[in-house]
C-alpha positions as CSV (number, residue, x, y, z in Angstrom):
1,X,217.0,-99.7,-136.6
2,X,215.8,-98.6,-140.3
3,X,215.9,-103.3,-140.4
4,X,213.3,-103.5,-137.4
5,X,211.2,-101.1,-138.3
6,X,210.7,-102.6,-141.8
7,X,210.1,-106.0,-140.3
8,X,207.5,-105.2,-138.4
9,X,205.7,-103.7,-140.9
10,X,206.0,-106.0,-143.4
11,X,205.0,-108.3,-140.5
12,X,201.5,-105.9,-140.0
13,X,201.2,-106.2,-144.0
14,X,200.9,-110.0,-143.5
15,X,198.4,-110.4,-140.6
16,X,196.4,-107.9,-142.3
17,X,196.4,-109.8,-145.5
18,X,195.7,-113.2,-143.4
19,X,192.6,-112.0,-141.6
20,X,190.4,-111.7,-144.2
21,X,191.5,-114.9,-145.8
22,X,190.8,-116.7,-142.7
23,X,187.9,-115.5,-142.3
24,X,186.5,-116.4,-145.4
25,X,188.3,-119.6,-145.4
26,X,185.3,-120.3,-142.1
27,X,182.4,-119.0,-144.1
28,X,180.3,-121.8,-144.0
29,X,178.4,-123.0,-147.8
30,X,174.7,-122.3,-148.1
31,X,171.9,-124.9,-146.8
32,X,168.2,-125.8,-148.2
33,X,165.5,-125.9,-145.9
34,X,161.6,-126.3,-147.2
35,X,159.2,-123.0,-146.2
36,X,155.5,-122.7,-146.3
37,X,153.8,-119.3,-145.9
38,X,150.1,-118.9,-144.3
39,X,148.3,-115.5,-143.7
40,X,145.0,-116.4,-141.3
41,X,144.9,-120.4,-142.5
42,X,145.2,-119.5,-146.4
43,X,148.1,-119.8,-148.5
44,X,150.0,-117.1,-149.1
45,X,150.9,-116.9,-152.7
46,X,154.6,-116.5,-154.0
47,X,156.2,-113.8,-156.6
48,X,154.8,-116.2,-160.1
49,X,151.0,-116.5,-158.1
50,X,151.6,-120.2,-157.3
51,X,151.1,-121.2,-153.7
52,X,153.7,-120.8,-151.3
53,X,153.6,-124.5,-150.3
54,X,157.0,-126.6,-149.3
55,X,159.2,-124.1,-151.3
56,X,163.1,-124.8,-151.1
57,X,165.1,-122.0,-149.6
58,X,168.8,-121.4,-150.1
59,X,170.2,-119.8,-147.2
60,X,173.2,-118.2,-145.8
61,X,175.1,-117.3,-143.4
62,X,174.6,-113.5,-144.0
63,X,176.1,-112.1,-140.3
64,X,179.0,-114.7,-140.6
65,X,178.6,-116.6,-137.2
66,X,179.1,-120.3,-138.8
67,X,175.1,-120.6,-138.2
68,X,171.9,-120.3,-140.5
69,X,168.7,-118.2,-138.4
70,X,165.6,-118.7,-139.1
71,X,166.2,-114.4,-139.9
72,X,168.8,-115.7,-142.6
73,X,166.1,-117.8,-144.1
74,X,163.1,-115.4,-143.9
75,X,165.1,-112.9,-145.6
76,X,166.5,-115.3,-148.5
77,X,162.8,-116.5,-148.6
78,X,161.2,-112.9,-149.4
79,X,164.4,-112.4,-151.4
80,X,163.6,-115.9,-153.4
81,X,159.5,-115.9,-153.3
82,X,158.0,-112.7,-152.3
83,X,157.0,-110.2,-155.5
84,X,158.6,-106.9,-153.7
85,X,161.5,-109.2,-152.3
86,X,163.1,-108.3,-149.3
87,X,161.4,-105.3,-148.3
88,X,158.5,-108.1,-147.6
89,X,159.9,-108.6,-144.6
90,X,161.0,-106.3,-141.7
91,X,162.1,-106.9,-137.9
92,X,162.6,-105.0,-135.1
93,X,164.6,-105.0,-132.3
94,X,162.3,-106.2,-128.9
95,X,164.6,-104.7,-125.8
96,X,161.9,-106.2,-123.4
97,X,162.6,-109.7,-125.0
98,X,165.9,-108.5,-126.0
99,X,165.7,-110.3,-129.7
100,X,164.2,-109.5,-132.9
101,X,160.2,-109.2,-133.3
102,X,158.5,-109.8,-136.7
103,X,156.3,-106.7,-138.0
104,X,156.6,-107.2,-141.5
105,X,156.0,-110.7,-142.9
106,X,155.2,-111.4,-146.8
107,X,154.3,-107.8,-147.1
108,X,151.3,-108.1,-144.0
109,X,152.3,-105.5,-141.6
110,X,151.5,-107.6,-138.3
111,X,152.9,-108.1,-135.1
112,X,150.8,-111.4,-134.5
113,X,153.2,-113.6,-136.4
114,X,154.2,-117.4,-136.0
115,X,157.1,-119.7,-136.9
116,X,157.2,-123.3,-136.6
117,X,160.5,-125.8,-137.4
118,X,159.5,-129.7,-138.1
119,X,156.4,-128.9,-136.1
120,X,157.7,-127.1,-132.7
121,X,157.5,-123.8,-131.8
122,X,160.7,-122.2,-132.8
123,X,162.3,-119.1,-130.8
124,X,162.2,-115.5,-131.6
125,X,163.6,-115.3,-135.3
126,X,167.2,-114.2,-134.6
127,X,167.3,-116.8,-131.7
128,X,166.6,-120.1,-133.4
129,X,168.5,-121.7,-135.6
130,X,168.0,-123.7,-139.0
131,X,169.5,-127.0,-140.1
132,X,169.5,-128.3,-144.2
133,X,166.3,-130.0,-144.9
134,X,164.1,-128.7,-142.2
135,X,160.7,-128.0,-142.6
136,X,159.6,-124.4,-141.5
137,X,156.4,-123.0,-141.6
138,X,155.4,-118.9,-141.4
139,X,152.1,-117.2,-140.6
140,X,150.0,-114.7,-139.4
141,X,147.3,-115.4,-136.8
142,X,143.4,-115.0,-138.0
143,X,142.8,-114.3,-134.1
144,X,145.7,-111.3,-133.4
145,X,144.1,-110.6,-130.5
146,X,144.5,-113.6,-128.5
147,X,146.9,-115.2,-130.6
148,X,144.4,-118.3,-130.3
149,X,145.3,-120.2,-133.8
150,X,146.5,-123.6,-133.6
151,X,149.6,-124.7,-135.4
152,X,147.8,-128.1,-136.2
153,X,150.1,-131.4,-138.6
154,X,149.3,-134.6,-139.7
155,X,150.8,-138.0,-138.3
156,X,152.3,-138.3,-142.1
157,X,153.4,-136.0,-144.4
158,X,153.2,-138.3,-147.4
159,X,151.2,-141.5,-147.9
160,X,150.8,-144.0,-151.1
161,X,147.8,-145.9,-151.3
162,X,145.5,-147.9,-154.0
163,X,142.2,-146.9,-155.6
164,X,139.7,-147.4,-153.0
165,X,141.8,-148.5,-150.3
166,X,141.2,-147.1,-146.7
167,X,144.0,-145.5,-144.3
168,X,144.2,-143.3,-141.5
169,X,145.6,-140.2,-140.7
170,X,146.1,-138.5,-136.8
171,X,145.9,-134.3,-136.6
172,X,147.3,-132.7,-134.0
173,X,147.8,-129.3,-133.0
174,X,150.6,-127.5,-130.6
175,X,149.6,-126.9,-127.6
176,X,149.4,-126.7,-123.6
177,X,148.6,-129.3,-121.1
178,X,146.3,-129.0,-118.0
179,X,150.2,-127.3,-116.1
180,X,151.0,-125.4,-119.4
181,X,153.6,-127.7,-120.7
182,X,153.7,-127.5,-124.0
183,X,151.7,-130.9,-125.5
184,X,150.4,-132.2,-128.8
185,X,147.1,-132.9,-128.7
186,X,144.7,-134.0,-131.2
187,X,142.0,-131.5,-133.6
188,X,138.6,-132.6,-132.9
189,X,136.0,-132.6,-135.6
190,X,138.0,-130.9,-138.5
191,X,136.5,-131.8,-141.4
192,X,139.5,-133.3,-143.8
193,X,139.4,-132.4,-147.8
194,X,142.3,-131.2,-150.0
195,X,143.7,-128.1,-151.2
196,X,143.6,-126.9,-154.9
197,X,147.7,-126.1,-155.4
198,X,146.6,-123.4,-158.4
199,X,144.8,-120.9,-156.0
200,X,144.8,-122.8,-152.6
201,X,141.0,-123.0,-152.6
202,X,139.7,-126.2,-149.8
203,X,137.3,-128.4,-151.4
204,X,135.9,-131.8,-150.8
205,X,135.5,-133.7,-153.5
206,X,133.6,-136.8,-154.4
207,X,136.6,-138.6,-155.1
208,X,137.3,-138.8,-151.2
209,X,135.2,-140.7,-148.5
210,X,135.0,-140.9,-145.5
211,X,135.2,-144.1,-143.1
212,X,132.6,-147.2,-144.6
213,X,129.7,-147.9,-142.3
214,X,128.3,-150.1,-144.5
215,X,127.1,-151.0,-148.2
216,X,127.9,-147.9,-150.5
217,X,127.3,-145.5,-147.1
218,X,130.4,-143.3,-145.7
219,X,130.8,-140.9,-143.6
220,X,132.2,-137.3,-144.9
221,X,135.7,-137.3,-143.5
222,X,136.3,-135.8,-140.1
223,X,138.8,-136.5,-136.9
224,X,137.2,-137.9,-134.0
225,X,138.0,-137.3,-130.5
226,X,141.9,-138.6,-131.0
227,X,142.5,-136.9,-134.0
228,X,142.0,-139.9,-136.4
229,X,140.4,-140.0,-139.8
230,X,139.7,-143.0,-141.7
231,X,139.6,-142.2,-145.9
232,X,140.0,-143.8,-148.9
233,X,140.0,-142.2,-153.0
234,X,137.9,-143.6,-155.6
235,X,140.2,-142.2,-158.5
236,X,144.2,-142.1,-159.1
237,X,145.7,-138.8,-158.3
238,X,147.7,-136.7,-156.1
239,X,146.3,-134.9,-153.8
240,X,146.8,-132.4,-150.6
241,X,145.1,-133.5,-148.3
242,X,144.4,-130.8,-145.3
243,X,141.7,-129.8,-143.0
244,X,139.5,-126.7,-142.6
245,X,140.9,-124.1,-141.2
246,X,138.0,-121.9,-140.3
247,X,135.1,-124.8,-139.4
248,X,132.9,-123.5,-137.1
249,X,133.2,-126.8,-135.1
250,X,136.2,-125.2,-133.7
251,X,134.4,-121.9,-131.8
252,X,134.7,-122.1,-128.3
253,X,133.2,-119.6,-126.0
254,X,134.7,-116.7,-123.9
255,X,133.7,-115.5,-120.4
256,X,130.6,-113.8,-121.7
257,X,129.5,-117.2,-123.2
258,X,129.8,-115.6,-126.8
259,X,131.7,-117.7,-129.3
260,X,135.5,-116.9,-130.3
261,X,137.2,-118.8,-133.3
262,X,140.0,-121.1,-132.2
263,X,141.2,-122.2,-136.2
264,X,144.0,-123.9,-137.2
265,X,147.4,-123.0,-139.2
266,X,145.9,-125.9,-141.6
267,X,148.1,-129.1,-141.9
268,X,149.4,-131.5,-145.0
269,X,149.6,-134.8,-146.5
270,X,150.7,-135.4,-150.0
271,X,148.1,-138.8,-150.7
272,X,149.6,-140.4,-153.8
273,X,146.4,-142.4,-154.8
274,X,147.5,-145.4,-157.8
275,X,145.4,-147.4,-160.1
276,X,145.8,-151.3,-159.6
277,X,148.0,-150.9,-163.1
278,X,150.5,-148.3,-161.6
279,X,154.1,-149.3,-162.5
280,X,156.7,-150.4,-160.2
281,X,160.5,-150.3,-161.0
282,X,162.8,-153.4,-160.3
283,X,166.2,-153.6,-160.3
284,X,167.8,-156.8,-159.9
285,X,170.6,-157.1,-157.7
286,X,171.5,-160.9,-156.8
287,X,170.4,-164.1,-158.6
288,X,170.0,-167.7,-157.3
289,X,168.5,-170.9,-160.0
290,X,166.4,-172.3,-158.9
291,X,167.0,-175.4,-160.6
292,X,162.7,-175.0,-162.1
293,X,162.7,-175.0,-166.1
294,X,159.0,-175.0,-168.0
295,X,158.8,-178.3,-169.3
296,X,157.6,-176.9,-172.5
297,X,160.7,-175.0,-172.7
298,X,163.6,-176.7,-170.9
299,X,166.0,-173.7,-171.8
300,X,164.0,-171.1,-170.2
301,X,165.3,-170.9,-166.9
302,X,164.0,-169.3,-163.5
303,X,165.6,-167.4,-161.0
304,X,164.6,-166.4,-158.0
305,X,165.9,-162.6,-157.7
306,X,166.9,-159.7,-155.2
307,X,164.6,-157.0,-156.2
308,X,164.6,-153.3,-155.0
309,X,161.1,-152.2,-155.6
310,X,160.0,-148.3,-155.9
311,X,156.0,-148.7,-154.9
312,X,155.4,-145.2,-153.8
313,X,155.6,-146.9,-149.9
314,X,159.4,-147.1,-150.1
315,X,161.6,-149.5,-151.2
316,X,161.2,-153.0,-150.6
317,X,163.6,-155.5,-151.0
318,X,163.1,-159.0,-152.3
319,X,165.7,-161.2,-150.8
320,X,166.4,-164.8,-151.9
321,X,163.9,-167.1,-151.4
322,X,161.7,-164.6,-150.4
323,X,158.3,-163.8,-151.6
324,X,156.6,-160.4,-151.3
325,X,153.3,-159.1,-152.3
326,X,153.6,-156.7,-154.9
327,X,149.9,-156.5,-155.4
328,X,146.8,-158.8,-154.7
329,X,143.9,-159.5,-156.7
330,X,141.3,-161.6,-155.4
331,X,143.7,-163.5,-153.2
332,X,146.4,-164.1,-155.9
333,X,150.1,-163.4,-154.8
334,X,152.7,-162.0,-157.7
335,X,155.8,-162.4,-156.9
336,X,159.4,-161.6,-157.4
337,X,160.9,-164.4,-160.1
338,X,162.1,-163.2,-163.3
339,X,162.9,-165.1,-166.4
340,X,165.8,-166.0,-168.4
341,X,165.6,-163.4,-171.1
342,X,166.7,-160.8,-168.8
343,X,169.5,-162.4,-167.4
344,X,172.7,-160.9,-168.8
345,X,174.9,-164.0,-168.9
346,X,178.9,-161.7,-168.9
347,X,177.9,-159.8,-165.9
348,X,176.0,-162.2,-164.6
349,X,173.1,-159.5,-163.7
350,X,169.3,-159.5,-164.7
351,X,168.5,-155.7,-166.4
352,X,166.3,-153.3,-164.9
353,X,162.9,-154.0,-165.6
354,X,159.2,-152.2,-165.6
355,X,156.9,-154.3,-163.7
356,X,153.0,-153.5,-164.4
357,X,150.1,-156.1,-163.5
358,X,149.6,-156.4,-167.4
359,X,153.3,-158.1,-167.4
360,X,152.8,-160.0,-164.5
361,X,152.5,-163.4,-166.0
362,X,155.4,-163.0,-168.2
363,X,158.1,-160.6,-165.9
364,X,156.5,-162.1,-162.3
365,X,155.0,-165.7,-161.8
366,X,151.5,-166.0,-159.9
367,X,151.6,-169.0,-157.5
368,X,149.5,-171.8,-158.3
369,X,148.9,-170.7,-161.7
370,X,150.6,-173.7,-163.3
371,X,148.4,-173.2,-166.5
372,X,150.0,-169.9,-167.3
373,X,146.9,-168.4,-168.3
374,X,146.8,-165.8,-165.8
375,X,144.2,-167.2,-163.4
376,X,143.9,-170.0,-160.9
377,X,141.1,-171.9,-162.1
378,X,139.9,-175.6,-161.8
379,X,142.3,-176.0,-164.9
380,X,145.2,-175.3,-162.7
381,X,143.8,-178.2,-160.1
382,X,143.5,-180.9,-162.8
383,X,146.5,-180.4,-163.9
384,X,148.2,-180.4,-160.8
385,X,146.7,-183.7,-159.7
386,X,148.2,-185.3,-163.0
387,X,151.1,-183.9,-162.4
388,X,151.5,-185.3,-158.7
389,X,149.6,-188.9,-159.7
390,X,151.1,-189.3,-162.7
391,X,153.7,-186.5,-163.3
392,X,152.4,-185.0,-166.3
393,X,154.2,-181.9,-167.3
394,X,152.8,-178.8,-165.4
395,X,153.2,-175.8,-168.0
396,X,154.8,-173.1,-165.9
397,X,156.6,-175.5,-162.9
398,X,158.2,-172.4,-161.5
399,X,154.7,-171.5,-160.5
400,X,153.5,-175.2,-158.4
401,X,156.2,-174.3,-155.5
402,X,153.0,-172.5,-153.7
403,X,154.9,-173.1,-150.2
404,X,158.4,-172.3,-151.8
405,X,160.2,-175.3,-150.1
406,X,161.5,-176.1,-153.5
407,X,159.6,-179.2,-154.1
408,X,156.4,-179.2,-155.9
409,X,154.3,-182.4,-154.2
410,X,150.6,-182.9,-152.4
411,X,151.2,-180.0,-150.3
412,X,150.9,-177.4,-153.1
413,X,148.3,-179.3,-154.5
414,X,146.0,-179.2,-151.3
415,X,146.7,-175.0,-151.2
416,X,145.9,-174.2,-154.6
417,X,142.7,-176.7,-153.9
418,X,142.2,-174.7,-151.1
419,X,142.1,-171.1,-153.3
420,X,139.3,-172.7,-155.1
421,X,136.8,-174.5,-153.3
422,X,137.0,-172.9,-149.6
423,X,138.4,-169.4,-150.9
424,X,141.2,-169.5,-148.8
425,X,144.3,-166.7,-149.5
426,X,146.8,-169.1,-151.9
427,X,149.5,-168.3,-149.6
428,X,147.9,-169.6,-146.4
C-alpha cells in the first residue's frame, strides 16, 4: 500500500514538473512589425523627439495564446517609443462590443482612436492579430466627433527615380461605397509635398514640380479626380513625400450647409531621387567570350556577363546576350560587357565591380562607339565605313555589334548612321 501511494505521487511530482516545460517549450519567439503613430494628421514624436515614422517593433506573445495582437504590439510599442512607456497606453474593456476599447494612446486620453494593418481597417485591438513585417499605423482622429478622417496611402511606398524625371503616384483613402461596402477610393485635390523627418513639419519645396504643361511652366502638385499626381525633383535626395492633411479643399458641408473638415491620416512615399552619376553595384555571375578582342590589343578580351544590378528600382539581371539600359544619355545605350582585367582566371569569375557613368567607357561599352572616345560622333561613322569597305581596324570592336548578332557588317553601320544624321535611338 505504503508502494502505491508513493507512485502516485512521485507520478503527480512529474506531470507537475512537465507542465510548465511544455508550456514554455509552445511559447512562440518574438516578431517585428513597422508602427507609425499620428495624433489629428501630425506625427506623433517618439521618446528621443524624432518622428514616430515606420519604427520597428518587437513583439510578444505576452498572454501566451501562440498569437501576436495588435494589444501585444501597442504595448511593446509605448514600452519601446513612448517617453512615459507603457502607461502611454491604456484599454478598457467594451461589454457592449465585448472587446477592448482604446482610451489612452501615446499619452492622448481619447476614445476617437484608429488602427490600420497594410492599409485595411484592422479590428478592435485585442481582436486582430499581427503578422512579422506588417505595416501598422495608430492615430487619433482631428474630427472626434464624427470620426470623419480618412485613412488615405499611396499606390507605392517607395520609388527611385532620376533628376528631373517625371512619375506618378495614385492616393487613396479607406472608405465606403454608394451600399456601405467598404472601398478605396481616390483623394481629390490634396496638394502633394514632403515631410521634414526632424520635426514632421509639411513643406513644398522648389525642388518638386508638379506635372509640365509646357516650356519651364508646371503645375504645383495635386491629385486629380482619380487620385493621380504627376511630379518630378530637380535635385538628388530622399525625400517623404506625403499630402496635406488639413487642405481646405477637403471641407465638405453638413446639413446646415456649413463646412466640416473631412482630412486625411496623411500617406507616404519614400522618393529616392539620383543624379545621372549615382553608382550602381554589379556582380558578375556567369561569363560567355565573345570571341571580340580590340584590335589594338589582341589580349584584352570581352565578355559578355550575367550582371545583378542594385539601381534603387530593384535588381535587374543581365543575362547572356542580353542588353539592358543602365542609363541613357542623349539616345546612347551602356551596356553590360566587362573587360578582361576583372576576370579572375582560377575561379573562373569576374569580381564585383562599381559601375558609375564616369567608368562607363572603360567597365561598360557604349554601342556604336567604336572610337572609344566616349561619344558617337561622325568619327565613329568614318571609321566604321573603312572598316566594312576595307576592314580597317575599328578601335573598340566589342562596341560595332550595335544589333548584337555577333557580326559586325553594313547593318551596324546603317544604325549608328542612323544616330547621327536622322537622330534615331542607336538601338532602334
Amino acid at each position: 500500500m505504503k508502494k502505491q501511494v508513493l507512485s502516485l505521487f512521485l507520478a503527480i511530482v512529474i506531470i507537475v514538473c512537465i507542465i510548465p516545460t511544455v508550456a514554455f517549450a509552445d511559447d512562440p519567439t518574438a516578431i517585428t512589425i513597422y508602427m507609425s503613430v499620428y495624433n489629428q494628421g501630425k506625427f506623433c514624436m517618439d521618446k528621443n523627439s524624432t518622428v514616430m515614422w515606420n519604427k520597428p517593433v518587437s513583439v510578444e506573445d505576452i498572454n501566451g495564446d501562440g498569437k501576436y495582437s495588435l494589444n501585444e504590439a501597442l504595448v511593446s510599442a509605448h514600452a519601446t517609443y513612448y517617453l512615459e512607456g507603457e502607461s502611454g497606453y491604456v484599454t478598457e474593456y467594451n461589454s457592449t462590443y465585448q472587446s477592448d476599447s482604446v482610451i489612452t494612446l501615446w499619452g492622448l486620453d481619447t476614445s476617437a482612436s484608429g488602427f490600420y494593418r497594410n492599409n485595411a481597417i484592422t479590428n478592435a485591438v485585442d481582436q486582430e492579430f499581427v503578422n512579422a513585417n506588417d505595416k501598422v499605423t495608430a492615430f487619433v482622429y482631428y474630427d472626434n466627433v464624427a470620426w470623419s478622417d480618412r485613412y488615405s496611402y499611396f499606390d507605392k511606398a517607395e520609388q527611385t527615380v532620376k533628376v528631373g524625371e517625371e512619375f506618378s503616384l495614385t492616393l487613396n483613402y479607406s472608405g465606403y461605397d454608394s451600399t456601405w461596402e467598404p472601398a478605396s477610393l481616390p483623394v481629390v485635390g490634396a496638394p502633394i509635398g514632403v515631410y521634414n523627418m526632424t520635426d514632421g513639419s509639411f513643406s513644398v519645396p522648389d525642388t518638386i514640380k508638379g506635372e509640365n504643361l509646357f516650356g519651364d511652366f508646371f503645375m504645383k502638385p495635386s491629385t486629380d479626380t482619380n487620385g493621380l499626381v504627376k511630379m518630378r525633383f530637380i535635385e538628388p535626395g530622399t525625400y517623404y513625400v506625403t499630402a496635406q492633411y488639413d487642405s481646405s479643399n477637403y471641407s465638405k458641408y453638413d446639413d446646415a450647409l456649413g463646412t466640416v473638415p473631412n482630412y486625411l491620416v496623411p500617406p507616404m512615399c519614400v522618393v529616392t531621387v539620383q543624379d545621372e552619376s549615382s553608382t550602381y553595384e554589379a556582380t558578375v555571375n556567369t561569363t560567355e567570350d565573345l570571341g571580340y578582342s580590340d584590335d589594338e590589343n589582341p589580349e584584352e578580351i570581352y565578355y559578355v556577363c550575367s550582371l545583378v544590378l542594385n539601381s534603387g528600382n530593384g535588381e535587374y539581371e543581365v543575362k547572356i546576350g542580353e542588353r539592358v539600359l543602365l542609363w541613357s544619355d542623349e539616345r546612347k545605350c551602356y551596356v553590360g560587357v566587362v573587360d578582361k582585367e576583372n576576370y579572375d582566371v582560377a575561379s573562373n569569375t569576374f569580381s564585383t565591380i562599381e559601375i558609375t557613368k564616369s567608368t562607363a567607357v572603360t567597365k561598360l561599352k557604349m554601342y556604336g562607339d567604336v572610337t572609344g572616345d566616349g561619344q558617337i560622333n561622325q568619327t565613329d561613322i568614318t571609321d566604321f565605313k573603312n572598316y566594312v569597305e576595307s576592314g580597317l581596324p575599328l578601335s573598340v570592336r566589342i562596341a560595332a555589334d550595335v544589333n548584337f548578332d555577333g557580326k559586325i557588317n553594313i547593318t551596324d553601320y546603317q544604325r549608328v548612321k542612323a544616330y547621327i544624321e536622322l537622330e534615331r535611338d542607336i538601338l532602334s
